[in-house]
C-alpha positions as CSV (number, residue, x, y, z in Angstrom):
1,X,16.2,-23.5,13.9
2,X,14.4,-21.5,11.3
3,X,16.0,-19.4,8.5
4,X,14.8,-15.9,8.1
5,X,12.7,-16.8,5.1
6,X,10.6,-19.7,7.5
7,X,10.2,-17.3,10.1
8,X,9.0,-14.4,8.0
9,X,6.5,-16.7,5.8
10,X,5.3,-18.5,9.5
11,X,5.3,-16.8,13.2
12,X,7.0,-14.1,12.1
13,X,4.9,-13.3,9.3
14,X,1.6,-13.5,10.7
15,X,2.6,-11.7,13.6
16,X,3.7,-8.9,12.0
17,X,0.4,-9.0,10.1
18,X,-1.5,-8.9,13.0
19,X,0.3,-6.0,14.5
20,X,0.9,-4.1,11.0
21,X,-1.4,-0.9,11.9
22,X,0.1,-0.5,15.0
23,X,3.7,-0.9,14.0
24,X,3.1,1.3,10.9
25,X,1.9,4.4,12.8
26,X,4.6,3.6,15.4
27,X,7.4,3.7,12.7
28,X,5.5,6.8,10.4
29,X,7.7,9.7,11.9
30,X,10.9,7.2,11.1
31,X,9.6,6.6,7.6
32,X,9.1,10.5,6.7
33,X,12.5,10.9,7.4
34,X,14.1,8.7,5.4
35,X,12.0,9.3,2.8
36,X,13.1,12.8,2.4
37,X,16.7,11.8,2.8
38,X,16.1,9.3,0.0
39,X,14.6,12.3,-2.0
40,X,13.0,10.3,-4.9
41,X,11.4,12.6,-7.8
42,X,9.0,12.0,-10.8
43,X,9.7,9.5,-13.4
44,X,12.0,7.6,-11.1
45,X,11.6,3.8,-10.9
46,X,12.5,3.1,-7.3
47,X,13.1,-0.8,-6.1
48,X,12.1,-0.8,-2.2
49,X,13.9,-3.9,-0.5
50,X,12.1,-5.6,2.3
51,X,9.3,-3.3,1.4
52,X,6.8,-5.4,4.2
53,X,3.0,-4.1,3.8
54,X,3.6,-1.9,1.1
55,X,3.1,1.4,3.1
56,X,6.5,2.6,2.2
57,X,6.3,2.1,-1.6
58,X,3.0,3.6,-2.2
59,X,4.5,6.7,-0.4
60,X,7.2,6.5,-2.8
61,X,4.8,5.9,-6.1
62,X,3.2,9.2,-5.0
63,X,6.2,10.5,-5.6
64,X,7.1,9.2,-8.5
65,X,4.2,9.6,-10.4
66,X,2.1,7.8,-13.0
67,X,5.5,8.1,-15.5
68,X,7.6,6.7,-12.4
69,X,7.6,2.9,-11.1
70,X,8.2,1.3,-7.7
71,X,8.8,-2.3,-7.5
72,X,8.9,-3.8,-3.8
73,X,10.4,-6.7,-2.6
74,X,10.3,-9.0,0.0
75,X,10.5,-12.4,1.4
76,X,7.1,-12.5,3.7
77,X,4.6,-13.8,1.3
78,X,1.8,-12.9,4.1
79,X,3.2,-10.0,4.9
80,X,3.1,-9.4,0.7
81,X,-0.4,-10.1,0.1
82,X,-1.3,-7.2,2.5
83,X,0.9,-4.9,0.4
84,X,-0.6,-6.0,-2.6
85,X,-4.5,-5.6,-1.4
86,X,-3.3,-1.7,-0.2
87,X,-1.8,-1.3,-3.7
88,X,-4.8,-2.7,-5.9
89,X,-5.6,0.7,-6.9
90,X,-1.9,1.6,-7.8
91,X,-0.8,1.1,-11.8
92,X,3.1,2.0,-10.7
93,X,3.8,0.1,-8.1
94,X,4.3,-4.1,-8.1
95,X,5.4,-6.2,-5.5
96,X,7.8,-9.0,-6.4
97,X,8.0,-12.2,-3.6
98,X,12.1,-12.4,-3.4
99,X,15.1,-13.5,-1.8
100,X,17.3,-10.3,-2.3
101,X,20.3,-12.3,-2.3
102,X,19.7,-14.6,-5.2
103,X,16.8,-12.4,-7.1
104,X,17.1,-11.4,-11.3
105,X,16.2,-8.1,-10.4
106,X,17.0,-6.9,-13.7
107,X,20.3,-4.7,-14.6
108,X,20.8,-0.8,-14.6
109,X,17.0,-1.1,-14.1
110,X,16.5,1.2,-11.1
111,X,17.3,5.4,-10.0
112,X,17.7,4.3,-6.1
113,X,17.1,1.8,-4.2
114,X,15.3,2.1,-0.6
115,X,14.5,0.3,2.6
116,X,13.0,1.0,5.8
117,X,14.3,-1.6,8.0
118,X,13.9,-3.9,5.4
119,X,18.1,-5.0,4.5
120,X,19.5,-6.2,8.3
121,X,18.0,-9.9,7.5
122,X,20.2,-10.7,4.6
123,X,22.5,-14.2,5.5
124,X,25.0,-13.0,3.3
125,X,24.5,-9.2,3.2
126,X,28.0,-8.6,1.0
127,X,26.7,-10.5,-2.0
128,X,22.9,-8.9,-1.0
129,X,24.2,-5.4,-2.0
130,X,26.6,-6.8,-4.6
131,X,22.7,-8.4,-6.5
132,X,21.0,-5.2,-5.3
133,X,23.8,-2.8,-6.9
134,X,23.9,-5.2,-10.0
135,X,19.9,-3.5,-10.8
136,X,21.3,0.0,-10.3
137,X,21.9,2.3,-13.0
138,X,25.5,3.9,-12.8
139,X,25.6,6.8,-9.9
140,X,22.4,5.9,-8.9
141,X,22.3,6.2,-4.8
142,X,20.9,3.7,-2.3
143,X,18.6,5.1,0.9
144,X,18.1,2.9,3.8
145,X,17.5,3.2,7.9
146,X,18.2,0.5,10.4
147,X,18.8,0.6,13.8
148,X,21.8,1.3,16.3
149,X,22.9,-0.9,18.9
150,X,20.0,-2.6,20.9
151,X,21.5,-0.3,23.8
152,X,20.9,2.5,22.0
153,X,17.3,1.7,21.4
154,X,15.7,2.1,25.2
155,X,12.3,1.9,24.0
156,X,13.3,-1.8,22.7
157,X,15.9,-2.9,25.8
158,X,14.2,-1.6,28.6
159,X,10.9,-3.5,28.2
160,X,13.3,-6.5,27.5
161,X,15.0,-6.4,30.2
162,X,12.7,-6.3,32.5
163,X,10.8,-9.4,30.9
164,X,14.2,-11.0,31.2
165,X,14.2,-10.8,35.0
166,X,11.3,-13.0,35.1
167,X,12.1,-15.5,31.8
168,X,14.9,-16.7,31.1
169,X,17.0,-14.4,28.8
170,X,18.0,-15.8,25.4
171,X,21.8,-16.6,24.7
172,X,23.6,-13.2,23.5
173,X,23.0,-12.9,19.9
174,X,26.1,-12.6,17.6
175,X,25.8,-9.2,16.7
176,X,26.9,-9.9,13.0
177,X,23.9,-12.4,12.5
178,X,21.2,-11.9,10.7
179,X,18.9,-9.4,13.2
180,X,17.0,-6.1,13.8
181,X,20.7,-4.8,14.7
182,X,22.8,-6.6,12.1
183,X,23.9,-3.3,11.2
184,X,24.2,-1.3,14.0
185,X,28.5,-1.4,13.9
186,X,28.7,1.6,11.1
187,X,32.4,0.4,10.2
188,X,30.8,-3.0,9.6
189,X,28.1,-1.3,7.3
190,X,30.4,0.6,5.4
191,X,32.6,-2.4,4.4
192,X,29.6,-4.7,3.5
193,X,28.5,-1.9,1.3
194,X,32.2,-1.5,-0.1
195,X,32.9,-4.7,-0.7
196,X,29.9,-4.9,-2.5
197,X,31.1,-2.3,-4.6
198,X,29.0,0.8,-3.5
199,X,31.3,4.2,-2.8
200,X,30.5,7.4,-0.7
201,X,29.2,5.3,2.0
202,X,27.7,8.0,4.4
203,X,26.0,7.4,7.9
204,X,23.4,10.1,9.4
205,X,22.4,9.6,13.2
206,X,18.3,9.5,13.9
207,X,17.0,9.9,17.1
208,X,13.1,9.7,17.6
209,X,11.3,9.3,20.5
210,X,8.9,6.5,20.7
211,X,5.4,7.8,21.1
212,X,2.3,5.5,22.3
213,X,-1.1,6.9,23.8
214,X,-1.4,5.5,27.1
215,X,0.9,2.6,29.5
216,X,-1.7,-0.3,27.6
217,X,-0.9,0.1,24.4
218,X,2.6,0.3,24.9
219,X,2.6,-2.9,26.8
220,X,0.3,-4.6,24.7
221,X,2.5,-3.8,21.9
222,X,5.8,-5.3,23.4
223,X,4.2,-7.8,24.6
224,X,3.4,-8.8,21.0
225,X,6.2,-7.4,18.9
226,X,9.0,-7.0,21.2
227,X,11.9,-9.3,22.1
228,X,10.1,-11.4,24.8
229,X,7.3,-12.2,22.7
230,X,7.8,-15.1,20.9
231,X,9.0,-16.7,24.3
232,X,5.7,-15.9,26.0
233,X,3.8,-17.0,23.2
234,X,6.4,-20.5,23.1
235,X,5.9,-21.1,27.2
236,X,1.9,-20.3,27.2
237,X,2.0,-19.9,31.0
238,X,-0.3,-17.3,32.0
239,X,1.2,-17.2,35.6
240,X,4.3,-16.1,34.1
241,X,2.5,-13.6,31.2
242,X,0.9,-12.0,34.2
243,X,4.5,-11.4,36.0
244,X,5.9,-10.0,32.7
245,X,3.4,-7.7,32.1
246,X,3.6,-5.9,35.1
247,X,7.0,-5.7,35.0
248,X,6.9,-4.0,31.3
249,X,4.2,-2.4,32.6
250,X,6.2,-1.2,34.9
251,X,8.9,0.8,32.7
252,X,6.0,2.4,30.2
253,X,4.6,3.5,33.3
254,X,8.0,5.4,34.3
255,X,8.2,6.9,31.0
256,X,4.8,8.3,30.8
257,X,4.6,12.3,29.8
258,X,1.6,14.5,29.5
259,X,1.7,13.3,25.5
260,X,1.6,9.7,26.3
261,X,4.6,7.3,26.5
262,X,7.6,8.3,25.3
263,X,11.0,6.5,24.7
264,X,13.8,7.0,22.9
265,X,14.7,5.2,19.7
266,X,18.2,5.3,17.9
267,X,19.1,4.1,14.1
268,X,21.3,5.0,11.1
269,X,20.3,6.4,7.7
270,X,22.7,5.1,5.4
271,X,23.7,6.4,2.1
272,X,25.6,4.7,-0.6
273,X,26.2,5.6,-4.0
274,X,26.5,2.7,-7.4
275,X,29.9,4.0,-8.9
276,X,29.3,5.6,-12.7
């Protein structure tokens, strides 16, 4: 079985490459807001964790400012090279390849830290935040989002369940393994985060609804990023690819609105706060 560093430098990786436009206007409304929860200002230098194609911190380096700095991190090294390309014409924002469990991110180096759905892969997310807190400068705050519970998030378990009827569903995940919902139990968060030595853990609800233009590109975008992707791509049957698409087909098409698809998503913006 592959660790999350394999998948993200193999399948994972070059899938997400190959979907990154579509997943970065997909997750844009999601990304303004905790942004502006984060609040960075000029003159900060900001570390982004699991910063992915760079979108995120070149929105942050705008902020910043030429006498700020954003350094991004993350584990993908083809998901990276995208990142840097966007970022060639940046001078305050670098991108480090890194583990952000083990990484010499430097110490009292940073203002705040920030992820977008970057910090739910960690395989040991206690001494994660302990490493990430360890570049903090005393009471500076850490910003990130991640999701709620996969029930939470229709626009996610609907398509997969109806894929499900048709493959054979995966084994239950364990819901404390590394995973796009690692963090979806806000009492589990909170203790990571204070055993790692943050305080004034805080938790803000976000719900967004999941906007495509038409039925297609929804599909065509499960199909390829959502959970019964990889086992389409793994059984290369097209009998069966036909059957699960017009079943996921099926559930965009009962969610379509006069503004185009439309299904709710549900995560967490989490605030934590690196004692003085």
């Amino acid at each position: 079985m592959q660790n999350n560093t394999e998948y993200w430098n193999e399948d994972g990786g070059r899938n997400w490459v190959a979907n990154i436009e579509a997943t970065e206007a997909l997750l844009e409304p999601l990304s303004r807001r905790v942004l502006d929860r984060a609040a960075p200002r000029p003159g900060q230098k900001v570390l982004d964790v699991g910063c992915g194609g760079g979108r995120t911190s070149l929105d942050l380096a705008g902020v910043v400012g030429p006498g700020g700095q954003v350094v991004g991190v993350d584990v993908s090294a083809p998901i990276l090279a995208v990142a840097r390309d966007r970022a060639a014409a940046a001078d305050n924002v670098q991108f480090e390849l890194a583990d952000a469990t083990t990484a010499d991110l430097g110490e009292a180096r940073f203002d705040l830290m920030f992820s977008r759905f970057g910090v739910m892969f960690f395989d040991d997310p206690v001494a994660a935040f302990r490493n990430l807190r360890r570049s903090l400068r005393p009471g500076a705050w850490s910003t990130f989002m991640c999701w709620r519970a996969m029930d939470e998030n229709p626009w996610l378990a609907a398509p997969a369940a109806a894929a499900f009827e048709i493959l054979p569903p995966p084994e239950p995940p364990d819901p404390e393994a590394p995973g796009p919902f690692a963090f979806a139990d806000r009492e589990r968060t909170r203790g990571i985060l204070e055993q790692a030595g943050f305080a004034a853990v805080g938790h803000e609800e976000v719900d967004h609804d999941m906007s495509w233009p038409d039925v297609a590109t929804a599909v065509n975008y499960l199909m390829q990023m959502g959970p019964a992707g990889a086992l389409l791509r793994e059984a290369n049957d097209e009998t069966i690819t036909r059957k699960v698409t017009a079943a996921v087909r099926g559930v965009f098409q009962s969610h379509q609105t006069a503004a185009g698809v439309q299904m709710r998503s549900s995560a967490w913006i989490v605030t934590a706060r690196n004692p003085a």
